[in-house]
N, C-alpha and C positions, 0 to 999 in steps of 0.2 A: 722140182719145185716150180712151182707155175711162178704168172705175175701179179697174181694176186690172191691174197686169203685173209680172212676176219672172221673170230669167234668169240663168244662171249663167254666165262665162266658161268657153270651150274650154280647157283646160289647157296652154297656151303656154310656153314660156320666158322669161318676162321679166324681169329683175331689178331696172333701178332703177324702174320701177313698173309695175303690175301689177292687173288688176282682178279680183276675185271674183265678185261679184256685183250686178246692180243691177235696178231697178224702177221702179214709183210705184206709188199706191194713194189710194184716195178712200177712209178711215177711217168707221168707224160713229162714234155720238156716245160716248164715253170709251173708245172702242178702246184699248186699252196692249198694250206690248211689255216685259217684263221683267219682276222685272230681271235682269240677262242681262249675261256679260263676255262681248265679242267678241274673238277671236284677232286683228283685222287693225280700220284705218280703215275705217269708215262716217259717211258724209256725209249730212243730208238739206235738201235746199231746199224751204219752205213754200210751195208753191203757190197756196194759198188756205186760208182758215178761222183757226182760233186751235188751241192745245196748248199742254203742256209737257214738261220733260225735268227728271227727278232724275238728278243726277249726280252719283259721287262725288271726291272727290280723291284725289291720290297715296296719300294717308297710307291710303284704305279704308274713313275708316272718317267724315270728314264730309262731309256732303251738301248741296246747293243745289240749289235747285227755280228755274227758266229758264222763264219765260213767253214765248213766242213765237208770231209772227202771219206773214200770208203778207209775203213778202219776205225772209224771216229764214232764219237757216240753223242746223244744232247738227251739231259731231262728236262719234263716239262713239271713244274711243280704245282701243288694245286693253287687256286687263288688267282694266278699272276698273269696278265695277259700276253700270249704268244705266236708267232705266227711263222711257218716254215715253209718251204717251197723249193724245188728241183731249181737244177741249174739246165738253163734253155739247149747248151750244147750237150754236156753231158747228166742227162738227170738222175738222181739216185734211185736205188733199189735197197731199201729197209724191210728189217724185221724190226716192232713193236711189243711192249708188252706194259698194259696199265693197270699197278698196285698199289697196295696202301697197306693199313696196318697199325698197330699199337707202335712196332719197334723200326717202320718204312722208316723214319725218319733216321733214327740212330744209326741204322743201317747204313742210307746215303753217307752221313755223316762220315761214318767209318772209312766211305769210298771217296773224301772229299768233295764229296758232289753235293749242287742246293742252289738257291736261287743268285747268290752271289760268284757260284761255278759250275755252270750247267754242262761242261763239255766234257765227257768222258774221253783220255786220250789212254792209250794204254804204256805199259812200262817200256815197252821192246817190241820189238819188228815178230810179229803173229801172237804176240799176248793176248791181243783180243780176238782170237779164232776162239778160245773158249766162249767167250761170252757169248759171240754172235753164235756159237752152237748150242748152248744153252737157252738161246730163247728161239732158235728153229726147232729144236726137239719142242718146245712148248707149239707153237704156232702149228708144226706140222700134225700133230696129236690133241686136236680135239674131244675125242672120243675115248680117252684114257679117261681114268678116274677119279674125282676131286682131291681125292691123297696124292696119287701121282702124280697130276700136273703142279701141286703144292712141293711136295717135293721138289718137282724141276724149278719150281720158285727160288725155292731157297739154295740148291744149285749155282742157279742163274746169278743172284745176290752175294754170295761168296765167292763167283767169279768174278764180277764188278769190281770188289772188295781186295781180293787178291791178286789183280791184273791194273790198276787207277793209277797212274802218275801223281794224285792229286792225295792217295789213300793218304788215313792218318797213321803216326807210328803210335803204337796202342801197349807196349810194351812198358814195364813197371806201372802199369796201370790197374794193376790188379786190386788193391783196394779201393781202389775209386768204383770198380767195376762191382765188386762186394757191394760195396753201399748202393750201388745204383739198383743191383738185384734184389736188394733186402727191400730197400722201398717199393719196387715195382709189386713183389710178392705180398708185401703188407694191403697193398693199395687194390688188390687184384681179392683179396682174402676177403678184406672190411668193406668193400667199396657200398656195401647194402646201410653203411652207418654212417652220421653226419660225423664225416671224418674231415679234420683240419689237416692242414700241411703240418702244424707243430706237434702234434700228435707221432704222423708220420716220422718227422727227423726226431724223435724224442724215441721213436722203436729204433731206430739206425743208431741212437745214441748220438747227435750230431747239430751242432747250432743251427736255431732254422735259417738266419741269413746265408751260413756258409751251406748247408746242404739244399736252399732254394736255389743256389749261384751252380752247384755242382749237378744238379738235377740238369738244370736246363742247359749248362754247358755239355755233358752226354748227350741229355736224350733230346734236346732242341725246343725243347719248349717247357714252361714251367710245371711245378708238379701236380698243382690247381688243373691246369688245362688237361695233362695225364689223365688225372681222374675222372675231368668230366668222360675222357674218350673212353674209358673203362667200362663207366657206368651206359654210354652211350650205346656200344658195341655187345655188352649183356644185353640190354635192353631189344635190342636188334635180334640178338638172338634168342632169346624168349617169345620175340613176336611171330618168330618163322616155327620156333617148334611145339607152342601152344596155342590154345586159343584163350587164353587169362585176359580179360579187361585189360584195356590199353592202361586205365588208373591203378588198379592193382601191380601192372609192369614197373610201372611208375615208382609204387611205393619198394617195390621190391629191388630195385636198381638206384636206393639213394635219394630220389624224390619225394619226398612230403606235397605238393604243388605239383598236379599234373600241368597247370600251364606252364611253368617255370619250367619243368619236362620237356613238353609240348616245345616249347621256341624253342631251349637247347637244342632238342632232335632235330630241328627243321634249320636251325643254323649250323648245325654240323653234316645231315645229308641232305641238304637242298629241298627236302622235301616234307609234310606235316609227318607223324607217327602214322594216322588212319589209314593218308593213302600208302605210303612204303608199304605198311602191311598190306593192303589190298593187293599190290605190284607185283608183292612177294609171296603170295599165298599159294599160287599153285605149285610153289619147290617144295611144299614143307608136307 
């Protein structure tokens, strides 16, 4: 392994997870990165050396300074402003890997990880040798094939998950877990129809108050916001594998109002529908 490497994913269709981009790197001594909001999760595991990460919280506007050494891990969440840097005597050498997803969220979750606990520690002394080799198998392979390195994805994320000091205990949670998958699957099914939330908890069989509370307590965010991402990420991927009117994508992912479309898409990937498409057109 050299000291440095960066690749980008092929632009795939994947939707409950999904990688951007990842690497590693052998830092100079106070190398920094930031500070910088990313649109999507970025993970990094301390290979060796010492660093830190300023991080902010939800609110934006207080910040925490995270001292970490090799073994250790930090996510950067999207939105939130952050900024990380080598320690001047000893500086680290990290592996990265930046994804998202329908279910990135519930995922972290899982591993107790997010804006209010960004610091992955692991359970026990070499717990995290899986992790950190699960995203050098990703960084060092390139040129595998968008299934493979998705695989190594989801790998990688059940290592986090099953190695986190921080993981949740998820145990007798099986009907919670029911309900969560009947909604997502309803929502995943209809998402083409002016579907309400009460609708949704009314197929779960389930009060909308308590099944809105229960939604966004799993999956981290409300079940409105699920769907826009549903409809969003269809939408995304229609554009890459047809060539249909951006209006017609529109209507066929849930939008009556392609402007109402139009901003959702541009508030969810940073950027209008036209140009993505245009970005993305020569993978498809």
């Amino acid at each position: 392994m050299g000291d440095f490497s960066f690749s980008v994913f092929p632009n795939e269709n994947f939707l409950d997870l999904r990688i951007y981009q990842y690497g590693y790197e052998q830092c100079k001594p106070l190398h920094s990165f930031g500070p910088f909001v990313r649109n999507h999760y970025l993970f990094h595991y301390v290979i060796s050396g010492q660093g830190a990460l300023d991080a902010t919280e939800e609110d934006g506007v207080t910040t925490h300074r995270y001292e970490l050494r090799a073994g250790q891990g930090f996510l950067i969440c999207p939105g939130l402003i952050n900024t990380y840097f080598a320690d001047e005597a000893d500086p680290w050498k990290y592996v990265w890997v930046e994804f998202d997803g329908l279910h990135a969220s519930e995922s972290l979750r899982y591993a107790g990880l997010g804006p209010a606990q960004p610091i992955y520690q692991p359970d026990g002394e070499g717990k995290g040798e899986e992790v950190r080799d699960r995203m050098l198998y990703i960084a060092e392979h390139p040129d595998a094939s968008a299934l493979h390195l998705i695989g190594s994805l989801y790998l990688f994320v059940d290592a986090l998950i099953q190695t986190s000091s921080t993981r949740l205990n998820t145990q007798g949670n099986q009907l919670k877990d029911f309900y969560i998958q009947e909604a997502v699957n309803y929502m995943e099914q209809n998402y083409q129809r002016n579907l309400t939330v009460e609708e949704v908890a009314d197929a779960c069989r389930l009060n909308r108050s308590y099944f809105s509370k229960l939604f966004k307590d799993n999956m981290g965010c409300p079940p409105q916001e699920f769907l826009i991402g549903v409809r969003l990420a269809k939408a995304a991927e229609l554009m890459c594998s047809s060539r249909a009117p951006i209006s017609d994508i529109a209507v066929r992912c849930g939008y009556s109002n392609q402007f109402h479309f139009s901003r959702a898409f541009k508030k969810h990937y940073g950027i209008p529908p036209q140009k993505w498409r245009a970005q993305n057109r020569k993978h498809t």
